[in-house]
C-alpha positions in Angstrom: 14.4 -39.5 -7.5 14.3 -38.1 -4.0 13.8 -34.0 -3.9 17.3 -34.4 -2.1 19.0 -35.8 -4.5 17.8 -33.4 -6.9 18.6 -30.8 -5.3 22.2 -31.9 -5.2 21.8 -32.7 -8.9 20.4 -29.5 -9.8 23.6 -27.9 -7.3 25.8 -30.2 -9.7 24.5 -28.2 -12.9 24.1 -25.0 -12.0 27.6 -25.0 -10.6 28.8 -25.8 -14.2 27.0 -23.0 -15.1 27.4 -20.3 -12.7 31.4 -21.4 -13.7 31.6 -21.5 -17.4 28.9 -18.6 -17.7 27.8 -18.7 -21.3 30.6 -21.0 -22.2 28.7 -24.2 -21.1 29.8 -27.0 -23.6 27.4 -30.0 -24.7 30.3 -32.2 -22.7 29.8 -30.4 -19.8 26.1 -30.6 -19.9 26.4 -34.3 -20.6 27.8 -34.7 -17.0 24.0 -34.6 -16.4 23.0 -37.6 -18.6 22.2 -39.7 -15.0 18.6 -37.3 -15.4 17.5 -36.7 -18.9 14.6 -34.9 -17.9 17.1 -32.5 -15.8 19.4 -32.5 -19.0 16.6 -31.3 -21.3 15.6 -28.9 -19.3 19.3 -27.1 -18.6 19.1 -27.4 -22.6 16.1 -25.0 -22.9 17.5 -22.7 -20.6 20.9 -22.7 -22.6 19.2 -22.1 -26.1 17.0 -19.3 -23.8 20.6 -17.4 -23.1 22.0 -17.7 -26.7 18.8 -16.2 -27.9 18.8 -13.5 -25.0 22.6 -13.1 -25.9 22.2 -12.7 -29.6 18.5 -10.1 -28.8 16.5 -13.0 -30.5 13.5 -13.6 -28.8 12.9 -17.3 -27.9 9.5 -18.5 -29.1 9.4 -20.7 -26.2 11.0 -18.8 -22.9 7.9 -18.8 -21.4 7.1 -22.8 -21.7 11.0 -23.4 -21.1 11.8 -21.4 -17.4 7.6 -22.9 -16.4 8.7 -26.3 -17.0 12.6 -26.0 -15.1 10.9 -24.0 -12.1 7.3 -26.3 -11.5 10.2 -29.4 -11.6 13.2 -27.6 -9.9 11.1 -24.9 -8.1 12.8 -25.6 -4.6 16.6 -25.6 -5.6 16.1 -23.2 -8.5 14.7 -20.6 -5.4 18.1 -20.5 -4.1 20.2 -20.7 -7.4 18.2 -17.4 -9.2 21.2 -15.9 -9.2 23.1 -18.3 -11.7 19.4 -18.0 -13.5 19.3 -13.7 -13.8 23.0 -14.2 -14.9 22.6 -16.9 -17.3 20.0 -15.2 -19.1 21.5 -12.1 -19.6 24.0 -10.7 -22.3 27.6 -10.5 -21.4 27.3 -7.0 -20.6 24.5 -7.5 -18.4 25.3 -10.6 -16.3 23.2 -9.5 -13.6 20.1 -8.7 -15.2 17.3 -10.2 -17.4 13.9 -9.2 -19.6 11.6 -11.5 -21.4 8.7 -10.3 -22.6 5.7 -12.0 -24.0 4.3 -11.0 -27.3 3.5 -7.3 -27.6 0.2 -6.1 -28.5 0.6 -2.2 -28.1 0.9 0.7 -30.6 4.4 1.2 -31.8 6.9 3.4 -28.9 6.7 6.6 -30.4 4.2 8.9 -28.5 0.4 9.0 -29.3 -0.3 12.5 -31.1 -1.8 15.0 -28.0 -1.3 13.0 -25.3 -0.3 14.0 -22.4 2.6 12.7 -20.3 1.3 10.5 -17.1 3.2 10.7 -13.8 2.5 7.3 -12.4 4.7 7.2 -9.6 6.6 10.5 -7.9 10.4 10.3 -6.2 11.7 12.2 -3.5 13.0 15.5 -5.2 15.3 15.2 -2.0 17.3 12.5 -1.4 16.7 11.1 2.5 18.6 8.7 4.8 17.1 5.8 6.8 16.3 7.2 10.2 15.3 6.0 13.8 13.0 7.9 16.1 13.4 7.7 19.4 10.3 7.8 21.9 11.4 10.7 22.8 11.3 12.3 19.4 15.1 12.6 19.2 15.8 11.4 15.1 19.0 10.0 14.2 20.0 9.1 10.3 21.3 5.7 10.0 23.3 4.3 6.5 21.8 0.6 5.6 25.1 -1.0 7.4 24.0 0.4 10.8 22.2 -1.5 13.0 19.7 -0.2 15.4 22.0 -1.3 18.5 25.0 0.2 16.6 22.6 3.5 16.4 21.7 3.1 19.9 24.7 2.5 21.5 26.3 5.5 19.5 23.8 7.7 21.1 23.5 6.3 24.5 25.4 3.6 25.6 22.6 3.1 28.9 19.7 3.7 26.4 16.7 2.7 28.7 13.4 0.4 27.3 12.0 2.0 24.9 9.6 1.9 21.6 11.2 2.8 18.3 10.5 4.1 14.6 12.4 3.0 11.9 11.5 5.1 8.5 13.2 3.8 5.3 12.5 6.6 2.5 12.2 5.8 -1.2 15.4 4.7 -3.1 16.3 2.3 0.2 15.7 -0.6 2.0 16.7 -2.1 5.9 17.2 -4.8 7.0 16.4 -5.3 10.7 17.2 -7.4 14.1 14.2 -7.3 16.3 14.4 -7.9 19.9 13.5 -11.4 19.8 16.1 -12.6 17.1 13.4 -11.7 14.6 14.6 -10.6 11.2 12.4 -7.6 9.5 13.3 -6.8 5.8 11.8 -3.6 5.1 11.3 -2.0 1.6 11.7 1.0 0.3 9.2 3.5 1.4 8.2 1.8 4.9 8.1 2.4 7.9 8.1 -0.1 11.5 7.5 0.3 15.0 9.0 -2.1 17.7 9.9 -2.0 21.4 13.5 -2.3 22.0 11.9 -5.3 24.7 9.4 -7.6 23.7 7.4 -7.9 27.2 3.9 -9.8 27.9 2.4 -12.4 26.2 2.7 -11.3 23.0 5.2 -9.5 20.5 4.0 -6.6 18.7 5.1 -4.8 15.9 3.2 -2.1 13.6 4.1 -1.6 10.1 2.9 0.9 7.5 4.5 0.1 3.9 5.8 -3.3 2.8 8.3 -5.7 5.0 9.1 -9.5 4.3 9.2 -11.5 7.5 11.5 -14.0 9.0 10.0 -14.6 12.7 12.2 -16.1 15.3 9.7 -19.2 16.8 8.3 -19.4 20.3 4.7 -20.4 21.1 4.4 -19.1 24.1 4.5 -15.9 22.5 2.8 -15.1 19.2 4.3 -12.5 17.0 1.8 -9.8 16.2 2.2 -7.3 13.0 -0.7 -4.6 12.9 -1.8 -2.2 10.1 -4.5 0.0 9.3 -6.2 -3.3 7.6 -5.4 -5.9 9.4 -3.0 -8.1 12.2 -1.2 -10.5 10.9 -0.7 -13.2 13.8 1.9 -15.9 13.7 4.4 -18.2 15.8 7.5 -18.5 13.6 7.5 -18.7 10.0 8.4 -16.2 7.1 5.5 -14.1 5.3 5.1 -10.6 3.5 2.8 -7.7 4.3 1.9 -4.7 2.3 0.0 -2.1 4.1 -0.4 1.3 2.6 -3.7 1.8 2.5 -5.0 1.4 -0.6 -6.7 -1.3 -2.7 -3.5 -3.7 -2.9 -2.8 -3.9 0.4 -2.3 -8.1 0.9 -0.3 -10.4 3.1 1.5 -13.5 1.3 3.0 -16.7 3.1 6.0 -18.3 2.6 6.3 -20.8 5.2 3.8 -21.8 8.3 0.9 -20.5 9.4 -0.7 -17.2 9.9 -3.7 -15.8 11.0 -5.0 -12.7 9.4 -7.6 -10.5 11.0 -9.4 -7.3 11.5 -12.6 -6.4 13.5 -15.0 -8.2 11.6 -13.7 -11.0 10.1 -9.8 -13.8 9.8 -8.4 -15.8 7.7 -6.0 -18.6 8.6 -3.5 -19.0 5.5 -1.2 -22.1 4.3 2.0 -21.3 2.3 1.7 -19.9 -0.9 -0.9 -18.4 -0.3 -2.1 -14.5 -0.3 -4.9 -12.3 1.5 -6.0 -9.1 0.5 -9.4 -7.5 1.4 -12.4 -6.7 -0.9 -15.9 -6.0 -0.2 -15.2 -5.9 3.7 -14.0 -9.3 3.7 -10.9 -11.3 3.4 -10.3 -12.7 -0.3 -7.3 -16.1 0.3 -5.8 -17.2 -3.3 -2.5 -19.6 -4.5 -0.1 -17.5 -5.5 3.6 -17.5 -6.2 6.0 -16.7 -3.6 9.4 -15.9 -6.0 8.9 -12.6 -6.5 8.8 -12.1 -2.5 11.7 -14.3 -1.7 13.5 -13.4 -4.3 13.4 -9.7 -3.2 14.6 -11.1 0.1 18.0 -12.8 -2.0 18.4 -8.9 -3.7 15.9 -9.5 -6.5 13.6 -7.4 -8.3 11.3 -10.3 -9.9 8.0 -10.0 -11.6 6.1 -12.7 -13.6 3.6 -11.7 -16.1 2.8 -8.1 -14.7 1.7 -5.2 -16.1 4.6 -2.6 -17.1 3.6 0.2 -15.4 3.7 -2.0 -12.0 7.5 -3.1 -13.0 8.5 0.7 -13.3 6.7 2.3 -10.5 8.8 -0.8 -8.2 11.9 0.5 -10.2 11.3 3.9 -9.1 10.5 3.1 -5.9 13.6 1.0 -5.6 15.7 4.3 -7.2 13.9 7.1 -5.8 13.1 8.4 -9.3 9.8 9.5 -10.5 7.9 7.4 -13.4 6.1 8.9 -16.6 4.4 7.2 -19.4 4.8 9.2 -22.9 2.5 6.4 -23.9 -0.6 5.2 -22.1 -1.1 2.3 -24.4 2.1 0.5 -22.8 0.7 0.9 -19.0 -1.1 -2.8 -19.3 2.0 -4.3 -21.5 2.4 -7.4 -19.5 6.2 -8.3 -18.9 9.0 -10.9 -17.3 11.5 -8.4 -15.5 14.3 -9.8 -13.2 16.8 -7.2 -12.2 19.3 -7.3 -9.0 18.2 -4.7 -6.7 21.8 -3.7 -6.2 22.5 -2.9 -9.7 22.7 0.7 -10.9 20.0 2.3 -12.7 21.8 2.7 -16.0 22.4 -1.0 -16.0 18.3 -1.4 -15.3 17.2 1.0 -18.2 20.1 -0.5 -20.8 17.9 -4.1 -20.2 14.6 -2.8 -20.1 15.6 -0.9 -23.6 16.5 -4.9 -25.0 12.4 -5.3 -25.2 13.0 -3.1 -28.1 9.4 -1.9 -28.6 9.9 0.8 -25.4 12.4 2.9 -25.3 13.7 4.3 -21.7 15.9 7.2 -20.5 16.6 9.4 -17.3 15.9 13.0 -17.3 17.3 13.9 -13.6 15.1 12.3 -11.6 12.8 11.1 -14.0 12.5 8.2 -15.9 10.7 8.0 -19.1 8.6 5.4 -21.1 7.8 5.6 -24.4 
């Protein structure tokens, strides 16, 4: 079977499910009988939802969503959606947690230990903003644009280079120039002309953006930070640059070429770069969790817990502690829409069952 048509028979099934919800009959599913492998595998994810539905944990959730998403991979991408919903109680639709088997010490608190702030909110809650070259700051909601913004302060606003600073608990999306797209994450900030001029386009980033780069050869599209420039002609990529250890670049699609003063890499899709010892260290990855937080995911795979909450508070603007340092390495399956309120997020994460989460003001709590 051609990956086309399997994409339109994958379409065919998930539209019966996105439909029906958790209703999906045996006839329905037998609509799919021209693919049996297709069939067998929309039957693992349905016994995967009644078990989620009924807070049994599946023995096999982690062999049954591997095996749909290696053979569906392409199509699933676009449909995770239908996925997050389908796997989630009724009361939930939106949101989903599997977790593999747990080898820490029970939830309640370990006897003298002290609580660990591993990530820190705003205690004041701040607006996206653009700074002007001339230092003039203007807040912005998410719906603005940066030509609405413009325009509302000057409609003649001459050339000029830009800040955009997204604060914690928000994200932007932003229209460069060039017909570029820039999806910037919480906690990020990016600097652009309002013109791209010479021979190359040129951005600077500190924090974490996701890439969609309008093509033209003539004239390469350039993002620096303090570890490296990412250099590419049209294709759609991730950077994190903070500073620290993790800092990495990740490829969707195309070709990049990262570099710094001493040493570049040139990366094929799904792949990642990150530096260590002074030099550039290129590994397979997956790219879901990165373009599924460009379709309004939160999506992690097999990562450590306190990772998944510190991206929760980031995405929130809350602050993180741990009542319980033996859960920080946990490993966990967390998918959450990114849109979705933070009661709705704690409510799923409490369905693990051997955590337990809450809210104090702007603090959330693991135990």
């Amino acid at each position: 079977m051609t990956d086309n048509n399997r994409d339109i028979l994958l379409d065919e099934a998930l539209d019966i499910c996105e439909q029906q919800g958790r209703h999906v009959t045996q006839q329905q599913l037998e609509r799919l009988d021209r693919d049996g492998e297709l069939l067998e595998a929309c039957r693992d994810l349905m016994a995967l939802h009644r078990g989620v539905a009924e807070e049994v944990a599946p023995v096999d959730v982690d062999r049954q969503w591997e095996r749909f998403s290696q053979r569906y991979r392409p199509a699933a991408t676009r449909h995770i959606g239908w996925y997050v919903a389908l796997a989630a109680a009724a009361a939930v639709l939106a949101l989903l947690v599997v977790t593999r088997p747990w080898h820490s010490a029970p939830k309640d608190t370990l006897v003298g230990e002290a609580p660990l702030i591993v990530y820190r909110g705003d205690s004041v809650k701040q607006p996206v903003t653009v700074i002007r070259q001339n230092g003039v700051t203007v807040s912005a909601t998410p719906q603005q644009s940066v030509d609405d913004i413009l325009s509302d302060i000057d409609e003649h606003a001459v050339e000029e280079v830009l800040t955009v600073s997204v604060p914690k608990g928000e994200t932007y999306s932003l229209d460069l120039p060039d017909g570029s797209r820039v999806l910037l994450y919480a906690d990020s900030r990016v600097v652009f002309p309002t013109r791209f001029q010479g021979a190359e386009r040129q951005v600077r980033l500190t924090g974490e953006a996701y890439f969609i780069v309008a093509r033209d050869p003539q004239h390469p599209f350039i993002v620096k930070t303090p570890f490296a420039d990412t250099q590419v002609l049209g294709t759609e990529f991730y950077v994190r640059a903070y500073g620290e250890d993790d800092d990495l670049v990740a490829l969707v699609s195309g070709s990049v070429c990262v570099s710094n003063d001493r040493h570049s890499v040139v990366m094929k899709p799904n792949e990642q770069a990150v530096m260590h010892a002074d030099q550039f260290v290129v590994s397979t990855i997956d790219t879901m969790p990165f373009t599924a937080w460009r379709d309004g995911y939160l999506y992690f795979d097999d990562v450590e817990l306190e990772d998944v909450m510190k991206a929760i508070g980031k995405n929130y603007n809350l602050s993180v502690e741990f009542r319980n340092s033996r859960l920080l390495s946990d490993r966990v399956h967390f998918v959450a829409a990114r849109n979705e309120g933070i009661g709705e997020v704690i409510k799923t994460v409490n369905r693990m069952g051997r955590i337990h989460v809450w809210q104090e003001g702007s603090t959330l709590v693991v135990e």
